[in-house]
C-alpha positions in Angstrom: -12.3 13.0 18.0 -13.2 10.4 15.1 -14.0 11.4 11.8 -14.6 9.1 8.7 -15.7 8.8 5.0 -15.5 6.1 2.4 -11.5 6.5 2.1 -10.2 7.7 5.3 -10.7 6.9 9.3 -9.2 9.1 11.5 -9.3 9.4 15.9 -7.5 10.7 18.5 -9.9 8.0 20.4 -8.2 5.5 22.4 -10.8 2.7 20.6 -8.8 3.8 17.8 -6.2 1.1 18.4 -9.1 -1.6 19.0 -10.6 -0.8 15.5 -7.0 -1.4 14.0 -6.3 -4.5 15.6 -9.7 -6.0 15.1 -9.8 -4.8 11.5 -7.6 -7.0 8.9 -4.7 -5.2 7.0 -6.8 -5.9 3.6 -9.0 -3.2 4.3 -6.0 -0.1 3.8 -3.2 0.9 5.3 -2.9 2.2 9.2 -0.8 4.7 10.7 -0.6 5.3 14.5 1.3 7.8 16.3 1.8 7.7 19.9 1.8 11.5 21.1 2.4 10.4 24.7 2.1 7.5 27.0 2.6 4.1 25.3 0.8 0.9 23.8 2.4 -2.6 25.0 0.2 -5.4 22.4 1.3 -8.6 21.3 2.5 -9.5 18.1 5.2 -11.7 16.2 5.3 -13.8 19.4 6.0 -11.3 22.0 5.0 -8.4 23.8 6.2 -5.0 21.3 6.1 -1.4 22.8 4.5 1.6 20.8 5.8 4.3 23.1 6.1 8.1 22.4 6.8 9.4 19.4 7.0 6.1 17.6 4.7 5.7 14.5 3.2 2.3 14.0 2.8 1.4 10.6 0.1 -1.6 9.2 0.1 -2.4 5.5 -2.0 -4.1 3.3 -1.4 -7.3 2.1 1.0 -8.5 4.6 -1.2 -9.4 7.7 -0.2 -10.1 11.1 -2.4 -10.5 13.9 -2.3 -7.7 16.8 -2.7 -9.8 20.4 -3.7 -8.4 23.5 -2.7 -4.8 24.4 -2.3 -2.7 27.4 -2.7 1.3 27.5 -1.0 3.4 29.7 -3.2 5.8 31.4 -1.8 9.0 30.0 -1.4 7.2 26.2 -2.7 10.0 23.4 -1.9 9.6 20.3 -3.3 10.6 16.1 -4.5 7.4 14.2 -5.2 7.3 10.4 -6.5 4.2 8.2 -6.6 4.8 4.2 -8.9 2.8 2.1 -7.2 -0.3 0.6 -7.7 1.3 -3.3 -6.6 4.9 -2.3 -3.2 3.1 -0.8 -2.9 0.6 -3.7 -2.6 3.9 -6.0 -0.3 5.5 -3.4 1.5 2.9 -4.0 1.6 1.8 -7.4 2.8 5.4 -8.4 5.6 4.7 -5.3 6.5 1.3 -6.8 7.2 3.0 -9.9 10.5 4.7 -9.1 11.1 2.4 -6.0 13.6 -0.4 -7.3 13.7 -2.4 -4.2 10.4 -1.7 -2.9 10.0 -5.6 -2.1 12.8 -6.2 0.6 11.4 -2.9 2.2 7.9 -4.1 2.3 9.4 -6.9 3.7 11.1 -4.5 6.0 8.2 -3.0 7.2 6.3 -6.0 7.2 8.7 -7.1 10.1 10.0 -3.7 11.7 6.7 -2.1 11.6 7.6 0.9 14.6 9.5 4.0 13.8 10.7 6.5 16.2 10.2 9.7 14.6 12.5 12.7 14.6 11.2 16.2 15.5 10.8 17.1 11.8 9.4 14.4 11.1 6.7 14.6 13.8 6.3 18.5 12.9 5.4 17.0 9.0 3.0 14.5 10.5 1.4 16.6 12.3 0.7 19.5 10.3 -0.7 17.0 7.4 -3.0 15.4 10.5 -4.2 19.0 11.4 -5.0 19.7 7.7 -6.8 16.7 6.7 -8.9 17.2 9.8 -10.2 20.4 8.8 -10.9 19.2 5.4 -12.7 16.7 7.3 -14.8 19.3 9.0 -15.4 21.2 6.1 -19.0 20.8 3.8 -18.3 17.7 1.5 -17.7 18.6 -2.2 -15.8 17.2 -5.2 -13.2 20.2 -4.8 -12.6 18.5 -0.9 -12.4 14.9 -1.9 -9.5 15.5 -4.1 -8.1 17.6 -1.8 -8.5 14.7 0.7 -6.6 12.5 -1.6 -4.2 14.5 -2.3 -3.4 15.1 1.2 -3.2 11.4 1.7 -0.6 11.2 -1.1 1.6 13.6 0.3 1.0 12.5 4.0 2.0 8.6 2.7 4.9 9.6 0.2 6.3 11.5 3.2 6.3 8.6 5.4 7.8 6.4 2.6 10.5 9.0 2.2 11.4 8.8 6.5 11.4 4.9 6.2 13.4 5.0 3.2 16.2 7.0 5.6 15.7 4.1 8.0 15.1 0.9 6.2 18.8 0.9 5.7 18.5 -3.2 4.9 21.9 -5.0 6.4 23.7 -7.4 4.3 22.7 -10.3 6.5 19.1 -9.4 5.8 19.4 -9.4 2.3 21.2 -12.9 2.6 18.1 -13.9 4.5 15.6 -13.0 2.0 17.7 -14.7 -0.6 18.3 -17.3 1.4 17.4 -20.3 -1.4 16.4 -20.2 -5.1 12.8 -19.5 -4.5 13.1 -15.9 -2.8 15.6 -15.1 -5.9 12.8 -16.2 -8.2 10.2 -14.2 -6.6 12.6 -11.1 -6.7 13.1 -11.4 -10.1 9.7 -12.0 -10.9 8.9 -8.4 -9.6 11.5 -6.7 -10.7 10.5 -7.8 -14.5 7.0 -7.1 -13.5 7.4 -4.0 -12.9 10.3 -3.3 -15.8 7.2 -4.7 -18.2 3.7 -4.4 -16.7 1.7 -4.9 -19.8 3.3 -8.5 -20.1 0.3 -10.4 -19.3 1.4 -13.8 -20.0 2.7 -16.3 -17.3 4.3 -17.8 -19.8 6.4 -14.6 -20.9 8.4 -14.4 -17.6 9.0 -18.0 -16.7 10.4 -17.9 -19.9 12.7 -14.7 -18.6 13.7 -16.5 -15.5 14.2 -19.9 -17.5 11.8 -21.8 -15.6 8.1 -23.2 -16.3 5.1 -21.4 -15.5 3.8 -23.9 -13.0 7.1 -23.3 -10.7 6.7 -19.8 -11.0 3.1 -19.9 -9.9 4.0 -22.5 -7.5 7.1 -19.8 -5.8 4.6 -17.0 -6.0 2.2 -19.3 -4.3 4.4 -20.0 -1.7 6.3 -16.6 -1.2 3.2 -13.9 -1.3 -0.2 -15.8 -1.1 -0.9 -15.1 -4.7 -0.2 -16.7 -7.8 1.9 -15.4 -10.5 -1.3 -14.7 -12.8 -2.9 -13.1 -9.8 0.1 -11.2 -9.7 0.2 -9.7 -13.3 -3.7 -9.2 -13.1 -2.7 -6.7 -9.6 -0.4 -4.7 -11.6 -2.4 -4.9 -14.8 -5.5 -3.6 -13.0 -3.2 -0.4 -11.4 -1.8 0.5 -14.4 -5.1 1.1 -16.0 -6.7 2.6 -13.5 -3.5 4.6 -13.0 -4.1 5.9 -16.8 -7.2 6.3 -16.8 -7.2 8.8 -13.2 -4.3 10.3 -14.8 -4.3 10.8 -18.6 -7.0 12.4 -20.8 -5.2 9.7 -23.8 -8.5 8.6 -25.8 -9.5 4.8 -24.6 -7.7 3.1 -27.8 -4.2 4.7 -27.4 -4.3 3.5 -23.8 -5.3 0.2 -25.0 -2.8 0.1 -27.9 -0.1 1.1 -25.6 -0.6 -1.3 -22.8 -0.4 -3.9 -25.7 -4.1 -5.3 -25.7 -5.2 -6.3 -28.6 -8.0 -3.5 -29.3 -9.8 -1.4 -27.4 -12.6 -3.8 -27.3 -10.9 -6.4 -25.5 -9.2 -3.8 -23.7 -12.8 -2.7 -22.7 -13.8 -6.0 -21.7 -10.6 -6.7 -19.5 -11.5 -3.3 -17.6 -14.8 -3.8 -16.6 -14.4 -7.6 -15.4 -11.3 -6.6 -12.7 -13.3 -3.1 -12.0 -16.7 -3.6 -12.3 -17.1 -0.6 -15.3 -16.5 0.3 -18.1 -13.4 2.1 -19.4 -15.5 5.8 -19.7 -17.7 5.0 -16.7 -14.3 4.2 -14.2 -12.8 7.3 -15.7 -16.1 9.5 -15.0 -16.6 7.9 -12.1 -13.1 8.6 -10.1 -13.6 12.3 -11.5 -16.7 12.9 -9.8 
């Protein structure tokens, strides 16, 4: 069974795992879960088994490559893959009551198989069965928020399960703040997401008493991006987060993510989304 729109791929197809390891982790997030049987692949340098009941978790943003893999000949298992956008909102709304969410992305970044507990499993499950009807069912606006909101729940469940897990030992925190640079780039975050509508490189070098070049350079360095790339990712969520959220007219939400009118604040939306302020809202309502 395979079923897919513009947001979601699921299968119960043994391909499935082909399509996740030939696919890069930019294009959404992936879940596997390995019903029976088990998947040896390659990755980090050695041979890693996916065997049953363990859920095999892919994120965007942090990509590793998958190597070659071998299926057992009795493997079943439920695979889903959310859209890069739909996950990036998952997340942004996560991020906002997560405090530590960096070290546990980094977590799962290197510890990316869980073995799931039976209510666990019954929770996956049940939100795999009902997204697969809604699947079935005739397309309509009613069904695609459904959808998403199904994918919400399904995600902020998982979150919750490796939150029980991701139990991060003291030598792992010393390793991620093993030298000056991972510090900086934790701090970074944390006052990135304490002050999102501080678009100015400037402002938080100034915060960590450094210059803006280092703290583009540790940014660089730590997470691929730069520090203005940075602010213009968390910038770009929390608008669109406001503007699939709130009915606020365009010019509060403007005035109260600090642009300086609802103008510029027009013309900052439709260069990092491609529309207008109105059109992105209509648009994601449709």
């Amino acid at each position: 069974m395979t079923l897919s729109n513009d947001y979601v791929f699921m299968t119960t197809d043994v391909e499935g795992f082909r399509v996740c390891r030939d696919t890069r982790s930019e294009s959404g997030m992936t879940i596997i879960f390995c019903k029976k049987g088990h998947i040896d692949v390659y990755m980090y340098g050695e041979m890693v088994r996916i065997a049953e009941n363990d859920l095999f978790v892919r994120i965007p943003s942090y990509d590793f490559e998958l190597g070659p893999y071998e299926i057992s000949d009795d493997y079943e298992f439920m695979q889903v893959t959310i859209d890069a956008e739909i996950f990036e909102q998952i997340m942004y709304d996560h991020l906002r009551v997560e405090p530590n969410w960096y070290p546990k992305q980094m977590y799962i970044k290197e510890h990316p198989i869980f073995h799931l507990n039976e209510p666990s499993k019954e929770f996956f499950f049940a939100y795999f069965h009902l997204m697969h009807l809604q699947m079935q069912d005739r397309p309509s606006d009613y069904r695609t928020q459904i959808m998403k909101t199904l994918l919400k729940a399904a995600t902020m469940e998982m979150l919750n399960y490796i939150d029980k897990l991701a139990v991060i030992k003291p030598d792992e925190l010393a390793r991620m703040s093993v030298n000056q640079s991972d510090y900086t780039f934790r701090e970074f975050m944390r006052l990135l997401q304490q002050y999102p509508h501080k678009r100015e490189v400037q402002w938080y070098a100034q915060q960590i008493d450094i210059t803006p070049k280092y703290l583009s350079e540790i940014c660089k360095e730590r997470s691929g991006k730069s520090a203005s790339e940075w602010i213009a990712d968390i910038t770009v969520a929390e608008l669109k987060h406001m503007l699939r959220n709130t009915t606020k007219p365009i010019r509060d939400i403007a005035q109260e993510m600090e642009f300086p009118n609802a103008s510029f604040f027009c013309q900052y939306t439709k260069k990092h989304t491609g529309l207008t302020p109105n059109h992105f809202r209509k648009q994601k309502q449709q």
